[in-house]
C-alpha positions in Angstrom: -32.6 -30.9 13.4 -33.5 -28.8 10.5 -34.2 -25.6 12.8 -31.3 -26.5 14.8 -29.0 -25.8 11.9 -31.0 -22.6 10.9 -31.1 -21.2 13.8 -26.8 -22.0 14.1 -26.8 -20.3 11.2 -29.2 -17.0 12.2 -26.9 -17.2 15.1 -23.6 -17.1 13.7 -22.3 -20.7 14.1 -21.8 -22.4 10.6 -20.5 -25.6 12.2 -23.9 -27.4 12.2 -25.4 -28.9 8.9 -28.7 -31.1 8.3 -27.7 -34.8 9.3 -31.5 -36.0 8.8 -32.1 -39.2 6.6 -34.9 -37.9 4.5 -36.2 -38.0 1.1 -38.5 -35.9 -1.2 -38.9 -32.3 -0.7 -37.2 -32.8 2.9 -33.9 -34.4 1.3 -34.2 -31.1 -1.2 -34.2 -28.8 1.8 -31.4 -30.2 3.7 -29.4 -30.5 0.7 -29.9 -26.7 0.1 -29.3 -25.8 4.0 -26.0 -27.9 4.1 -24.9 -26.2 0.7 -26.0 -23.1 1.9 -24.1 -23.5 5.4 -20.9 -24.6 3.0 -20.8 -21.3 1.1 -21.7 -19.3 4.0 -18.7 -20.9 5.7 -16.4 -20.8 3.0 -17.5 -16.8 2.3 -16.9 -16.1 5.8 -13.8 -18.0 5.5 -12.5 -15.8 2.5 -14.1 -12.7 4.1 -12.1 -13.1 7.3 -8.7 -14.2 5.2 -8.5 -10.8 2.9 -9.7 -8.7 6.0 -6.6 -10.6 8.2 -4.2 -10.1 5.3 -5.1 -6.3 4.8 -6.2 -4.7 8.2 -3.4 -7.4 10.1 -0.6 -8.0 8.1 -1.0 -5.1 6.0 -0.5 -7.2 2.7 -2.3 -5.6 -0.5 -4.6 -6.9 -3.2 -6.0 -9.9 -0.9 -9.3 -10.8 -3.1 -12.3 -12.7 -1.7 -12.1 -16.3 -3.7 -16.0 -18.0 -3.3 -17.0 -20.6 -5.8 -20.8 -21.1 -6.7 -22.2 -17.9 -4.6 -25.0 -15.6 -6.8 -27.2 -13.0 -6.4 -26.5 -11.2 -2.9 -23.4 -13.2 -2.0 -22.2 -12.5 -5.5 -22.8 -8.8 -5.0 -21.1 -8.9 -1.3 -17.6 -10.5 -2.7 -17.9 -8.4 -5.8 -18.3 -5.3 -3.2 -15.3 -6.6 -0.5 -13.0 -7.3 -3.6 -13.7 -4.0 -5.3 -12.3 -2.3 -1.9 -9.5 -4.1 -2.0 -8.8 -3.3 -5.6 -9.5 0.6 -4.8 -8.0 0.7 -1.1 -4.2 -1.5 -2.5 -4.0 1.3 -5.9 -4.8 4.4 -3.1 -2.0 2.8 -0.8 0.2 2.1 -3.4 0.0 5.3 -5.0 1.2 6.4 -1.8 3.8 4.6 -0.6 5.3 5.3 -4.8 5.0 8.9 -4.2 6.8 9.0 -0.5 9.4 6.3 -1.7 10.6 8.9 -4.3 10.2 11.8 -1.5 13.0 9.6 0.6 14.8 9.7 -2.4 14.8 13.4 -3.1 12.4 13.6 -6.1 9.5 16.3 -5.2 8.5 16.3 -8.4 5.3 13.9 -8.3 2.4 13.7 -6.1 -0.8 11.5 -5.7 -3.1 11.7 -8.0 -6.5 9.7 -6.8 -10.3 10.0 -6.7 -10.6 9.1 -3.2 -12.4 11.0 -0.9 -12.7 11.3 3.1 -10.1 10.1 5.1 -8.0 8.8 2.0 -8.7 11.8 0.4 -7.0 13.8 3.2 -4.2 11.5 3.7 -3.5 12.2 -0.2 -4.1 15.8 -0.3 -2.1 16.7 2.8 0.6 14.1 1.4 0.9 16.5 -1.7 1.2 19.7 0.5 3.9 18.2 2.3 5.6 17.6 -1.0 5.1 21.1 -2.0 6.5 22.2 1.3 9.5 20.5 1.7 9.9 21.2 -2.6 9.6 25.1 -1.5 12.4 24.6 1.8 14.7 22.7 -0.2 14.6 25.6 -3.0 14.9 27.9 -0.3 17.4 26.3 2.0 20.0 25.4 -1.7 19.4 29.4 -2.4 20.2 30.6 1.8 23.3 27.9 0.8 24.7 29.4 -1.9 24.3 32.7 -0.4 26.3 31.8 2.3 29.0 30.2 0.2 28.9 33.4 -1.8 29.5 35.6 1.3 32.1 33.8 2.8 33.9 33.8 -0.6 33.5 37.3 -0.6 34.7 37.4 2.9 38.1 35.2 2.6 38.6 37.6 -0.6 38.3 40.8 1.2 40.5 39.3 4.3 42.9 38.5 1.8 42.9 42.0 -0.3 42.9 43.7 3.5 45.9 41.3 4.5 47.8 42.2 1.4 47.2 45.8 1.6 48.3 46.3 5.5 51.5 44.0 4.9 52.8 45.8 2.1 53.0 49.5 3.7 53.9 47.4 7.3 57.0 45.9 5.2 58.1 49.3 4.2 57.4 51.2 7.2 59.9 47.9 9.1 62.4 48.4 6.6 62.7 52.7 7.0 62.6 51.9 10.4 65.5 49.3 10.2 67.2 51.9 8.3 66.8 54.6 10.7 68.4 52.6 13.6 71.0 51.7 11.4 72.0 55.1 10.6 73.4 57.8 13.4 71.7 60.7 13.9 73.7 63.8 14.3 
């Protein structure tokens, strides 16, 4: 029974445990199997939970919850909850910086230590900033030009309107004048 659970457990399957009645050093090995079978379930468990809630649902901050694991095991949830910690700030700092770019504020960017793929994401986040920064500048300056020119333009219409009417209503009323008078 003993290698039947150890070999469940070598293979994957953590439903087994040591169901022997034994005593002695025997009862103190399958008392350390079984325990050892609980926390491996329970860590796999946890493991499986945080990796769901992340890489699934796309909730942050999940963090791996094993009580009594040491050494390795320690090391292992230390290591999967230290990703989550650093993964949740890089995707947080993220989604803070393009919530304010919705909002019109170009004025931050993502400031992070990450490197490779979350690196990139970051960096070519910032130059997006800084490009739609410089074609906002540049589109509210081709704006203002163009409300500049067309003021310019209703101006000079209105000068040029003026200026024809004036001579046209003199030039009517000689002309009304004229008809009105004989000629001899």
């Amino acid at each position: 029974a003993i290698a039947e659970v150890t070999t469940a457990v070598a293979n994957g399957d953590l439903s087994k445990k040591v169901t022997l009645n034994v005593k002695g050093e025997t009862l103190e090995l399958k008392n350390t199997i079984n325990t050892m079978v609980d926390q491996l379930n329970s860590f796999g468990s946890e493991v499986n939970r945080v990796t769901h809630e992340m890489g699934t649902e796309g909730k942050l901050g999940g963090q791996v919850n094993v009580k009594g694991v040491e050494g390795t095991w320690k090391d292992v949830t230390d290591n999967v909850n230290t990703i989550s910690v650093n993964l949740t700030g890089q995707l947080r700092a993220v989604a803070e910086v393009v919530a304010g770019v919705i909002k019109g504020d170009f004025t931050r960017s993502i400031v992070g230590e990450a490197s490779s793929e979350v690196g990139t994401l970051e960096s070519n986040i910032n130059q997006m900033i800084t490009n739609l920064k410089d074609s906002t500048q540049s589109m509210t300056v081709a704006k203002e030009a163009e409300r500049s020119a067309s003021r310019i333009k209703s101006q000079f219409l209105a000068n040029m309107s003026h200026e024809i009417r004036t001579p046209m209503h003199g030039i009517i009323g000689f002309t009304e004048l004229t008809l009105d008078t004989e000629l001899r």
